[in-house]
C-alpha positions as CSV (number, residue, x, y, z in Angstrom):
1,X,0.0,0.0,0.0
2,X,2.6,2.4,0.7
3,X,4.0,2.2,-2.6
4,X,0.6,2.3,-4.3
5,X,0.1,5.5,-2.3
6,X,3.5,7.1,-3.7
7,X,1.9,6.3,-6.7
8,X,-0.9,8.8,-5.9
9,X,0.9,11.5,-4.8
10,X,3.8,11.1,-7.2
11,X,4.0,15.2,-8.5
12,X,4.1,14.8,-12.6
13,X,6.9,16.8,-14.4
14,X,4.2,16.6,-17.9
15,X,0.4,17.7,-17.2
16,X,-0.5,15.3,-19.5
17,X,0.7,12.3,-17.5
18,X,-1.0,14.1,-14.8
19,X,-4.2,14.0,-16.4
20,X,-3.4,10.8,-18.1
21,X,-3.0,8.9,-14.8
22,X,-3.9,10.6,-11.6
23,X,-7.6,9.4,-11.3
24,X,-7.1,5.5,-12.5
25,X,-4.2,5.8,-10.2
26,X,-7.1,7.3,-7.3
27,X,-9.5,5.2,-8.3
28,X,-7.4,1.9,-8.0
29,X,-6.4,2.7,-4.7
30,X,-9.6,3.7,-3.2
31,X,-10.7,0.2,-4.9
32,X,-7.8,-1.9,-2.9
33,X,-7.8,0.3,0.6
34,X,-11.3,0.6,0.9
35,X,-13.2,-2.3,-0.4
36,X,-10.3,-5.0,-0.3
37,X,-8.9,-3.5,3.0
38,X,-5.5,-4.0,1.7
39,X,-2.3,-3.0,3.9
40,X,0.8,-4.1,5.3
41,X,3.5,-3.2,8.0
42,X,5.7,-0.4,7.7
43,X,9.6,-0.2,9.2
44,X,11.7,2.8,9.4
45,X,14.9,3.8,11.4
46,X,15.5,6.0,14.3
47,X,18.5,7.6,14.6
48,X,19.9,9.3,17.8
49,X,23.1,10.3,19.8
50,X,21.8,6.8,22.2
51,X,21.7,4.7,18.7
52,X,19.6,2.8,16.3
53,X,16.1,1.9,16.9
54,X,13.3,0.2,14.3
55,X,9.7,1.7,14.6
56,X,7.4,-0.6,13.2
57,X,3.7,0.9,12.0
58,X,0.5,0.3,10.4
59,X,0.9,1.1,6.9
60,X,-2.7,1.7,6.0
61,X,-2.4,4.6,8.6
62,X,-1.9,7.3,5.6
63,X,-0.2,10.1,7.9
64,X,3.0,8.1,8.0
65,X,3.4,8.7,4.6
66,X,5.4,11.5,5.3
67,X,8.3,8.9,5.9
68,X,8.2,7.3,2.3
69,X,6.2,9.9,-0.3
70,X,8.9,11.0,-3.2
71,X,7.9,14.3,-2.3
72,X,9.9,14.7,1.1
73,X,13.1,12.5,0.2
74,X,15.2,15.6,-0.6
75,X,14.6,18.1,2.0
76,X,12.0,16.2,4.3
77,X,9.0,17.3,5.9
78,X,8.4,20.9,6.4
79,X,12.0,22.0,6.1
80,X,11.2,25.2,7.3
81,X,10.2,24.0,10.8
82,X,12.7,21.1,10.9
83,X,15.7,24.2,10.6
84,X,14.3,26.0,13.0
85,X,14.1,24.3,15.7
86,X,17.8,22.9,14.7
87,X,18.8,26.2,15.2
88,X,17.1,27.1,18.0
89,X,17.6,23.9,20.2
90,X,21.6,24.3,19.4
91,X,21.3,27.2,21.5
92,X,19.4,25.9,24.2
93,X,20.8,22.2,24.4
94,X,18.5,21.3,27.8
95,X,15.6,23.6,26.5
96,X,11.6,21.7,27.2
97,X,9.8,21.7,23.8
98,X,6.4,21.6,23.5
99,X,4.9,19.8,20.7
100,X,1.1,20.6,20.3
101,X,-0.8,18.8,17.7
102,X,1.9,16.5,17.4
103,X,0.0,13.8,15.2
104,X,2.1,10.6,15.1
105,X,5.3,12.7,17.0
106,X,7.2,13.3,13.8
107,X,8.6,16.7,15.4
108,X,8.8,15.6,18.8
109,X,11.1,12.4,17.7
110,X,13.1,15.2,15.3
111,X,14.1,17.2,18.2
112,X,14.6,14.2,20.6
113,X,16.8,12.9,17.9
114,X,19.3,15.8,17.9
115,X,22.8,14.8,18.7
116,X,23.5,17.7,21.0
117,X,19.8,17.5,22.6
118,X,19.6,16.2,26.1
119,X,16.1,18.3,27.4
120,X,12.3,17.1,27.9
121,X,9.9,16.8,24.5
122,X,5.8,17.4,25.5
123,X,3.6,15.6,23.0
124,X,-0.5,17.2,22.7
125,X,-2.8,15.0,20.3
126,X,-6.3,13.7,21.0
127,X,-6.9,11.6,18.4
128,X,-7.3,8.4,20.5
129,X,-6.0,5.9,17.3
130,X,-3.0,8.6,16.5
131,X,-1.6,8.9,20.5
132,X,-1.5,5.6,20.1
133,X,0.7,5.3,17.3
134,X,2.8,7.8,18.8
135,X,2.8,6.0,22.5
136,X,3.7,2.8,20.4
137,X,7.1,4.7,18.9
138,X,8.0,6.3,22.4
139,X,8.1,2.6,23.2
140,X,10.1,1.2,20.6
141,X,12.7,4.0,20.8
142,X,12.6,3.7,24.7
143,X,12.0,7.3,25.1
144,X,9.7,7.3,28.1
145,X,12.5,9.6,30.3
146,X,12.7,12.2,27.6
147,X,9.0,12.0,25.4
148,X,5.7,12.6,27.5
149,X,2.4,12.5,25.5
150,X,-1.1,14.1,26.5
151,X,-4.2,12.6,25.1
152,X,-5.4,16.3,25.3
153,X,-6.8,19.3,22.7
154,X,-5.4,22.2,24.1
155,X,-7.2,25.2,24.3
156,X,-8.5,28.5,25.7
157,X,-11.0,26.6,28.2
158,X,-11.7,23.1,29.5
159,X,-14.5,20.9,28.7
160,X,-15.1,18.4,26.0
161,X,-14.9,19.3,22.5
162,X,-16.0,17.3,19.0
163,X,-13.4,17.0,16.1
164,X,-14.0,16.1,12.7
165,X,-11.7,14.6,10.4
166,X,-11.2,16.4,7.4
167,X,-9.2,13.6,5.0
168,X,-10.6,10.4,6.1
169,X,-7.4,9.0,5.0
170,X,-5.1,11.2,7.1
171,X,-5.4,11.9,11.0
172,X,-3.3,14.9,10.4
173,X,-6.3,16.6,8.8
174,X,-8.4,17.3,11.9
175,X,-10.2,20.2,13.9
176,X,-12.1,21.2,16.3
177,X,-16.1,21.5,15.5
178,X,-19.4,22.6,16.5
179,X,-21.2,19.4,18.0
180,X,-19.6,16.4,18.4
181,X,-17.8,15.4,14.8
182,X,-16.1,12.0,14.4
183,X,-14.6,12.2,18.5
184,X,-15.3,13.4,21.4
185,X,-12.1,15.3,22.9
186,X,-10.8,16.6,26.1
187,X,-9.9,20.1,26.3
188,X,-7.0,22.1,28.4
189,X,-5.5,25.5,28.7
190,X,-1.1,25.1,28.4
191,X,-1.5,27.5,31.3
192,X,-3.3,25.0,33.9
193,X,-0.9,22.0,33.4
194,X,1.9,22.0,36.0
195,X,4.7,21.1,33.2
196,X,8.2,22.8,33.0
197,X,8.3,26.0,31.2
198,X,9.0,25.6,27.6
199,X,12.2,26.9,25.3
200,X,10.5,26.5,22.2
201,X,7.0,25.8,21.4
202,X,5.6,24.0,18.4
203,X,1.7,24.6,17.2
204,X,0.3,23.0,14.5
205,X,-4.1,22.7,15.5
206,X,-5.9,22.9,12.3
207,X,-7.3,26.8,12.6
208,X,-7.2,26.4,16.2
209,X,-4.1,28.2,17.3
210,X,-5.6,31.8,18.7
211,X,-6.9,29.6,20.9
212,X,-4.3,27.4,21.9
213,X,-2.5,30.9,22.4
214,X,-5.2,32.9,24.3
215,X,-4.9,29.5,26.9
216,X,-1.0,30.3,27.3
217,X,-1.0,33.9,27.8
218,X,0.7,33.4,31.2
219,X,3.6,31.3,30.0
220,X,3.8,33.4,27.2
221,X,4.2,36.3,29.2
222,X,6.2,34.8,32.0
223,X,8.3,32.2,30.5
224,X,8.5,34.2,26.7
225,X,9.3,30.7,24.8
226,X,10.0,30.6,21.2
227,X,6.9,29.9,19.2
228,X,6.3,28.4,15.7
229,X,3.2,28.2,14.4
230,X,1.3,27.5,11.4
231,X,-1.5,30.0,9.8
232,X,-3.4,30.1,6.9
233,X,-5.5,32.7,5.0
234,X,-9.1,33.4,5.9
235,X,-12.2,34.1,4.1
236,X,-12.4,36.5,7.1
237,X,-9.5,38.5,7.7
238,X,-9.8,38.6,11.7
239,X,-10.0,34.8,12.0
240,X,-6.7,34.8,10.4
241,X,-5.0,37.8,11.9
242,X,-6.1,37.2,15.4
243,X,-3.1,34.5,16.8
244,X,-0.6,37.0,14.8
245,X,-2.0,40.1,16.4
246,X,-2.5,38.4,20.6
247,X,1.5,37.8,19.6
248,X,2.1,41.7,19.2
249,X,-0.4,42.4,22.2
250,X,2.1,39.9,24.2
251,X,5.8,41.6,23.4
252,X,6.3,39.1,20.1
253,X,8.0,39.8,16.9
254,X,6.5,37.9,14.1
255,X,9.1,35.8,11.0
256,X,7.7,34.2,7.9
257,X,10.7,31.6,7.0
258,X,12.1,32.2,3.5
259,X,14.8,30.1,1.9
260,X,18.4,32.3,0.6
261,X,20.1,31.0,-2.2
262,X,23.7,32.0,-2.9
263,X,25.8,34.3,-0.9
264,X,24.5,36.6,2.0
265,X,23.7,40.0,0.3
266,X,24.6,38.8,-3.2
267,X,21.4,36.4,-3.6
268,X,17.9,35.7,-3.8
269,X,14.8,35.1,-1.1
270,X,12.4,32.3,-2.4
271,X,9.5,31.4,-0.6
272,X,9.6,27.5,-1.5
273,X,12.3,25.2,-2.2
274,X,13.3,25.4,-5.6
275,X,13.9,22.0,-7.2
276,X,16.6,22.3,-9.1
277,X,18.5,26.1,-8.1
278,X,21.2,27.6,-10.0
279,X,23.1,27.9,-6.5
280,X,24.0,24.9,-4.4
281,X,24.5,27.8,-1.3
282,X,20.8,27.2,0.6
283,X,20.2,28.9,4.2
284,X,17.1,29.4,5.8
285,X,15.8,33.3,6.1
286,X,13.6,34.5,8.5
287,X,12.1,37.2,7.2
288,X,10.1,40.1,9.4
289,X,6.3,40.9,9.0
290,X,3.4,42.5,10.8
291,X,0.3,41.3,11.1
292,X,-1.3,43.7,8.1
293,X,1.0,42.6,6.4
294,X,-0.3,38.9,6.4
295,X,-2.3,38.8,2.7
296,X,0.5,39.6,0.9
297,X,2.1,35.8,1.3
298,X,0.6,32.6,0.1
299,X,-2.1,30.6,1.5
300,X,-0.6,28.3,4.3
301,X,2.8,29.6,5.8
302,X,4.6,28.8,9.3
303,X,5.4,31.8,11.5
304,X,8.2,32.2,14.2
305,X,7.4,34.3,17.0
306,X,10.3,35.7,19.0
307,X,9.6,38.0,22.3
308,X,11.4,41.4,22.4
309,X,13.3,40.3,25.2
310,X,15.0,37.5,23.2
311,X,16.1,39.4,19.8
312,X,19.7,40.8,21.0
313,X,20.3,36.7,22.6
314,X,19.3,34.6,19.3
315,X,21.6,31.8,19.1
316,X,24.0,31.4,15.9
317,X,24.3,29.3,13.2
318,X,22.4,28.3,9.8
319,X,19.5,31.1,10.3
320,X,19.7,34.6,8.6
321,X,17.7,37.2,10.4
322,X,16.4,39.7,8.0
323,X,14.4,43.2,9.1
C-alpha cells in the first residue's frame, strides 16, 4: 500500500501524464484500501546520539506517509520547521519543547533525535488511534525519560470538545467542531498544566491556534518561549490575523521563513524550495512581518514568534535574520 500510495501523490513533471494517470491511479487505490482492505507493515529507522532503533507501523495509517512519499526525500517534511528548531535547540541544548498537535510525534522524535539535545519533548494529540501510534514509537525507541504525551486538545478553556476529520485517510487533517464530529475530545488551557516552562513551542491545530495561544497567555508572558506556528488565510481577515495580532499584544515579533540562495547579500529570497537552483548555497531566512501585512504571502505559511526580550540573545548558526 505504501508504494501504491507514492503512486498517488507522485507530482508529474508533464500535465498530461497528470491528467493521463492521476484518477485511474485514485481510483485503483480507493478500490484496494477501501473495499479490499489491503495493507501491510511499515519499518523505518531511528536515529539518535543513544543509537539505532526500528519503529514498526501500520501502513494503511496514511499520515505516516510523510516517511516514504517522493515528495519529502530531498529536503524532508516541512524544512522550514525542521531548521528551525535545529537552530534554536543548538542554543538551548537542555531547552523543554512543546509539541502541540503532534500527530504521530514526527517533530517531537526530530528534536529528541538531535545529537547535542539532552532536554524534555511534550507531545499534545487527541486523536485516540494517532496517541496511540505515537505511544507505540515512544516505546520502541525507549524514550519514556525524555518524550511525555497528553491525550489532550489544548485550548483557551476546558471541557469536551468534538473534532471532525477532514481527510478520512489522514489523521493529520483534523479540527475542532461545533457538536460532536467524528470524537469526542478533552480540552485544556497550556497554562493550567503544572509542566516545565517551555524553550521552544511547536503549534500545528488545524485553525485552532488563537486559541491554543489565548490558553497560554501566562507562559507566554512569564516564560516568553520561542513559538512556531502554522497559519493560513481566511475568508475573514480577523479569524486569520487574530493569533498573529495576541502575539504583538504579548511583546512578540512575528518571522515568515524564506529560503536564501547563494551568498549573503549577493542572492535571492524564495518562498519554496526550488527544485533544481542555479546555486548549491541554501540557508534558511527569517524574514520580518506584521500582522497587516499577512495577505501579501501565500495561503498556508509557518510563523516564528520571537519576544522582544529574546532578539539581542538569538543563538547562531544556519539562520539569517532579516528586518
Amino acid at each position: 500500500m505504501g508504494r501504491f500510495l507514492k503512486l498517488v501523490y507522485r507530482r508529474h513533471s508533464k500535465r498530461w501524464k497528470k491528467r493521463l494517470l492521476k484518477k485511474p491511479v485514485r481510483w485503483a487505490f480507493d478500490f484496494c484500501y477501501h473495499m479490499l482492505k489491503l495493507g501491510g507493515i511499515g519499518r523505518t529507522e531511528y536515529f539518535s546520539r543513544f543509537g539505532r532503533k526500528e519503529f514498526i507501523f501500520d501502513i494503511r495509517k496514511v499520515h505516516f506517509s510523510i516517511l516514504y512519499l517522493e515528495e519529502y526525500e530531498k529536503y524532508g517534511y516541512e524544512p522550514d520547521v525542521s531548521s528551525i528548531l535545529t537552530w534554536l535547540f543548538r542554543g538551548h541544548k537542555d531547552g523543554v519543547f512543546f509539541d502541540i498537535g503532534a500527530n504521530w510525534g514526527f517533530f517531537s522524535f526530530y528534536v529528541a533525535s538531535l545529537e547535542f539535545y539532552s532536554g524534555i519533548v511534550h507531545a499534545f494529540e487527541p486523536i485516540p488511534d494517532t496517541i496511540q501510534d505515537l505511544r507505540q514509537f515512544i516505546t520502541q525507541g525507549q524514550l519514556e525519560t525524555r518524550l511525555t504525551a497528553h491525550q489532550l486538545a489544548l485550548s483557551d478553556a476546558p471541557g469536551n470538545a468534538g473534532m471532525v476529520v477532514i481527510d478520512p485517510l489522514s489523521s493529520g487533517v483534523t479540527r475542532i467542531c461545533e457538536g460532536e464530529g467524528d470524537y469526542l475530545v478533552e480540552k485544556a488551557t497550556l497554562d493550567s498544566m503544572k509542566l516545565p516552562a517551555p524553550e521552544v513551542m511547536k503549534i500545528d491545530v488545524e485553525e485552532h491556534e488563537f486559541q491554543v495561544l489565548n490558553g497560554a497567555r501566562g507562559i507566554l508572558k512569564k516564560d516568553k518561549p520561542y513559538v512556531i506556528f502554522e497559519n493560513w488565510l481566511h475568508a475573514r481577515p480577523d479569524h486569520c490575523l487574530r493569533p498573529l495580532r495576541l502575539m504583538e499584544s504579548m511583546g512578540y515579533v512575528l518571522y515568515y521563513p524564506c529560503w536564501y540562495y547563494g551568498e549573503w547579500k549577493n542572492g535571492f529570497l524564495s518562498a519554496e524550495l526550488i527544485p533544481e537552483p542555479d546555486s548549491d548555497k541554501l540557508s534558511l531566512c527569517l524574514c520580518l512581518f506584521q500582522s497587516e501585512d499577512r495577505y501579501l504571502f501565500k495561503d498556508q505559511i509557518n510563523v516564528l514568534a520571537i519576544h522582544r526580550d529574546r532578539l539581542s540573545s538569538l543563538p547562531e548558526g544556519v539562520c539569517k535574520v532579516r528586518s
